[in-house]
Structures are given as structure tokens and as C-alpha cells.
C-alpha positions as CSV (number, residue, x, y, z in Angstrom):
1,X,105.7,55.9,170.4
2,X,104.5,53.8,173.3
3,X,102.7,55.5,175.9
4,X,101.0,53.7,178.9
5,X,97.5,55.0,180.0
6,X,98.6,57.1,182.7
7,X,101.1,59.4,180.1
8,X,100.3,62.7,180.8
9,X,100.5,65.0,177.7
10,X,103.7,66.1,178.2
11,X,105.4,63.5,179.4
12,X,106.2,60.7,176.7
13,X,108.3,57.9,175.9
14,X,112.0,58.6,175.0
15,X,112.1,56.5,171.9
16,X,112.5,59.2,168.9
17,X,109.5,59.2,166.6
18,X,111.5,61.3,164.0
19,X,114.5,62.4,163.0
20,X,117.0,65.2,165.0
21,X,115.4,68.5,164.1
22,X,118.8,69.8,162.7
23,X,116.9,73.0,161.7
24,X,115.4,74.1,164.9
25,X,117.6,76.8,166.0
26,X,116.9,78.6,162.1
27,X,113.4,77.9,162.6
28,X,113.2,79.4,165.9
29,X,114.9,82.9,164.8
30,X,113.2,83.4,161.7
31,X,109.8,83.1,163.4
32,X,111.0,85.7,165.7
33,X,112.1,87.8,162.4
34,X,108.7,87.2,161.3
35,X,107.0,88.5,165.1
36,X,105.4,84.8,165.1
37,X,104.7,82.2,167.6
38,X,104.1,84.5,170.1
39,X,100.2,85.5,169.8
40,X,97.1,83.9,167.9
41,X,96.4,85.5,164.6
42,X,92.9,86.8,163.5
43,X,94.1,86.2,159.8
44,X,95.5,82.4,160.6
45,X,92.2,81.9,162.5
46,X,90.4,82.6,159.1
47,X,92.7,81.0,156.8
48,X,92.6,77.9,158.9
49,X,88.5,77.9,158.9
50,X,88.8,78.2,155.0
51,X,91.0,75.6,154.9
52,X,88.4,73.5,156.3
53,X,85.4,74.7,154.3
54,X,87.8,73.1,151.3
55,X,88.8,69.7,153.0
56,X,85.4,69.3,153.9
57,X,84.0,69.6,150.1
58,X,86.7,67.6,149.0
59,X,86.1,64.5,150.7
60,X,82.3,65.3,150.9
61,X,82.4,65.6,154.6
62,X,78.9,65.8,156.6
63,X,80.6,68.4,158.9
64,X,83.3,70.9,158.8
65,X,87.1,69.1,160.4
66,X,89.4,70.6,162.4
67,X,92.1,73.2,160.8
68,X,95.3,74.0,162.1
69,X,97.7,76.8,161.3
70,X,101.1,75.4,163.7
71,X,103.8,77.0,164.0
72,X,106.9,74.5,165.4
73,X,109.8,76.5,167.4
74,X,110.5,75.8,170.9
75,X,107.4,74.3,171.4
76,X,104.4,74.1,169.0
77,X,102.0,77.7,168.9
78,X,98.6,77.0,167.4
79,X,98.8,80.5,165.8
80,X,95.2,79.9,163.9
81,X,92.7,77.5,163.7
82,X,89.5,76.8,162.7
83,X,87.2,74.7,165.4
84,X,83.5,73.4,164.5
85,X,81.2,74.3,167.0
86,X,80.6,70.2,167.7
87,X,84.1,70.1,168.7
88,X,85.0,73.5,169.9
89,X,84.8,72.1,173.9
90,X,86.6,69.3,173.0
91,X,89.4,70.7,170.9
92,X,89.4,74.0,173.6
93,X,89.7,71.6,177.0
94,X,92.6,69.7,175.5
95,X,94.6,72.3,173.4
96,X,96.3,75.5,174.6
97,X,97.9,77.8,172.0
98,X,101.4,76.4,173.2
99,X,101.5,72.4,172.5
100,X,104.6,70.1,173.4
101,X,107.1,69.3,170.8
102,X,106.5,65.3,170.8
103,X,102.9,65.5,171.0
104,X,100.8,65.2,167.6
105,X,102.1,65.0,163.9
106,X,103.1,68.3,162.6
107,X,106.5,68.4,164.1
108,X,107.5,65.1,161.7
109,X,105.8,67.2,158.7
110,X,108.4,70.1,159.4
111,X,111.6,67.8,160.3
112,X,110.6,65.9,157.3
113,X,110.0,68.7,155.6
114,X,107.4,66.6,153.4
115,X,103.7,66.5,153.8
116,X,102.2,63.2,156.1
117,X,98.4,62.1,155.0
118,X,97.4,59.6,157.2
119,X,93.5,58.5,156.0
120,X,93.5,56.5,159.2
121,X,95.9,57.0,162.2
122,X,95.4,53.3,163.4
123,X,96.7,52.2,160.6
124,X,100.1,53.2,161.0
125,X,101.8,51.8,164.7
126,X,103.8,54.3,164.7
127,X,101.8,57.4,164.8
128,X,99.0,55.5,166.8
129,X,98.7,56.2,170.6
130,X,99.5,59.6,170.7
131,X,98.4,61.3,173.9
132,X,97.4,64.6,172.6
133,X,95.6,63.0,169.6
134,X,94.1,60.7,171.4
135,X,92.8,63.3,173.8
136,X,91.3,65.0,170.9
137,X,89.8,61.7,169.4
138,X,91.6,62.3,165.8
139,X,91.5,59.8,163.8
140,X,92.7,61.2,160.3
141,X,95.4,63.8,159.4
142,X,96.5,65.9,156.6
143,X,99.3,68.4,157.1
144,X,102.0,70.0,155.2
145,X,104.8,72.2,155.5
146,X,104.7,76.2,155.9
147,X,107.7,76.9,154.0
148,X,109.0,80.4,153.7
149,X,111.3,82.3,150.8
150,X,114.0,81.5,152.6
151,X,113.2,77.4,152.7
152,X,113.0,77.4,156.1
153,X,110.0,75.1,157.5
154,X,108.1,77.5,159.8
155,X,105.7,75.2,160.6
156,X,102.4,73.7,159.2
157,X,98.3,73.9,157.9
158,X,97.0,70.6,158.3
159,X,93.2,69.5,158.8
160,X,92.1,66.4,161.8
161,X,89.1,64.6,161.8
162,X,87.7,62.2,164.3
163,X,87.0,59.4,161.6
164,X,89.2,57.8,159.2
165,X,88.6,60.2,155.6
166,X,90.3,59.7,152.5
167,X,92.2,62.9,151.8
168,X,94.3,61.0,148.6
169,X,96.0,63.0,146.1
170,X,93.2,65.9,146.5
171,X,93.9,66.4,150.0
172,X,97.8,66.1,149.9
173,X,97.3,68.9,147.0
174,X,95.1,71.0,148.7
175,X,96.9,71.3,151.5
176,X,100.4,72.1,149.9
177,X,98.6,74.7,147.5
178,X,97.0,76.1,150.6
179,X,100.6,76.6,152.7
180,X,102.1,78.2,149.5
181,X,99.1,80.8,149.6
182,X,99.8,81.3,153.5
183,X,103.6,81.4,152.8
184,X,102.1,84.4,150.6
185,X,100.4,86.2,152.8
186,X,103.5,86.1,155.1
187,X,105.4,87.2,152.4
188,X,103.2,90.1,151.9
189,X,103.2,91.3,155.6
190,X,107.0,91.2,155.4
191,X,106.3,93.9,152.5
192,X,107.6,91.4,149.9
193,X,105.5,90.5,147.2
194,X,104.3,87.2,146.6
């Protein structure tokens, strides 16, 4: 997208970034099947800080990234995530628990319905210049989806970092073995087993 410096988070460019989101409307009433999207989850908050814990011994961090748990319906809802304290008042003045459609990456991870690694963000025009992201200083992503038993894309776990890391193979990995386990555990609050 191209933004000019005075873009306000919610207001971006009207040239499309991804593809239609032909599964919105699905999306939208099986998270409200499911009760989610509509209040931050204790056990999301947790899963989301050990999803971190992993991506940072993975790539041999020397501190702990940003984790996400993002639901995608109507809008985004940060439903958990896990916050460093080094970035907690930077990650807490910029993000709400409700987040604009166009604004970061996880909304292409779920219309894609693939997972998006991007070591460095810079290195790929179009995902660079993001408002929110730049707000946040993130400089590499890993997300994938958060696919349910029914195949519907719910939304995503991904992990940001303010410098450029190599997730690779590992990280792509991780993180899809991780949204299968919290497909899981949504699963099991439905009653249904795993």
C-alpha cells in the first residue's frame, strides 16, 4: 500500500493489498458460534506468551518478541497476546483489542488462507509502509492461520519483532503446529475432542 506520512491508522490507501475476503461473512458467524472476538482471553494471553518463549529459542533471540492470537471478523480482535515488558508501552499506546481490517498482515494470512514469513518487512514493497506496523516499529513477521474443524480461517497466532530475524522453515513450522494446538483447545471448549 502507499500511505503518505500524515495516514492516520485507519484511514489507508484504496488500492487492495489482498484478495476479496470471499469468506468473511462464514468467518464472522462462526466466531460468534464459538462466543469469540468479543472479549480478551486469559488462555490466548498465555498461549500467545508461550508462543513467544518458543520463537524466541528458535531463532536464539536476546529477548522475548511480540505474540499475537488475532482473530479477523468485522474488524481484527487481539483476543491474546503476549507483550515483553521492553515493549509493553509501545505495543499498549498503539494497539487496542479491536484493530482495522487493512492495517498489519494477518488479514492476508487468513484471505490467503496460507502462512506469510516475512524475515524482513522492508524487503517486500508491498507489505512495507504499513501504518500500524510502522507505529509499532515491526520489522519481521511470522503468522499463520487459525483454522477450525470446520476449515473456516478464524483468524491467526503470529510473532513481530522490531528487527529483521530469520524465522525459515522452523518458524513457518512452529507456528502452524502451534495454530493446530490452539485450533485444539478451541475444539475442546466446544466439548469436542481434539
Amino acid at each position: 500500500m502507499t500511505y503518505s506520512s500524515n495516514d492516520q491508522a485507519g484511514a489507508f490507501s484504496a488500492r487492495p493489498l489482498m484478495p476479496p475476503d470471499r469468506e468473511a461473512a462464514q468467518r464472522v458467524k462462526r466466531l460468534r458460534e464459538l462466543g469469540l472476538g468479543q472479549a480478551r482471553e486469559g488462555e490466548f494471553d498465555e498461549f500467545a506468551r508461550r508462543v513467544a518463549m518458543e520463537a524466541q529459542e528458535l531463532v536464539g533471540l536476546p529477548g522475548t518478541p511480540v505474540a499475537f492470537v488475532n482473530l479477523v471478523g468485522d474488524d481484527q480482535f487481539i483476543c491474546g497476546v503476549y507483550t515483553p515488558p521492553a515493549a509493553a508501552e509501545l505495543v499498549g499506546g498503539v494497539l487496542g483489542a479491536r484493530v482495522p481490517l487493512d492495517a498489519g498482515y494477518c488479514p492476508h494470512v487468513v484471505v490467503r488462507r496460507k502462512a506469510l514469513i516475512l524475515d524482513d518487512v522492508l524487503d517486500y514493497p508491498r507489505f512495507a509502509g504499513n501504518p500500524i506496523v510502522d507505529k509499532l516499529m515491526v520489522r519481521s513477521y511470522a503468522g499463520a492461520p487459525l483454522t477450525d474443524r470446520t476449515g473456516t480461517v478464524l483468524g491467526t497466532i503470529c510473532v513481530v519483532d522490531s528487527e529483521p530475524r530469520p524465522w525459515g522453515r522452523a518458524g513457518l513450522d512452529l507456528l502452524k503446529r502451534r495454530a493446530v494446538d490452539l485450533a485444539d483447545l478451541i475444539h475442546r471448549r466446544e466439548g469436542l475432542p481434539s
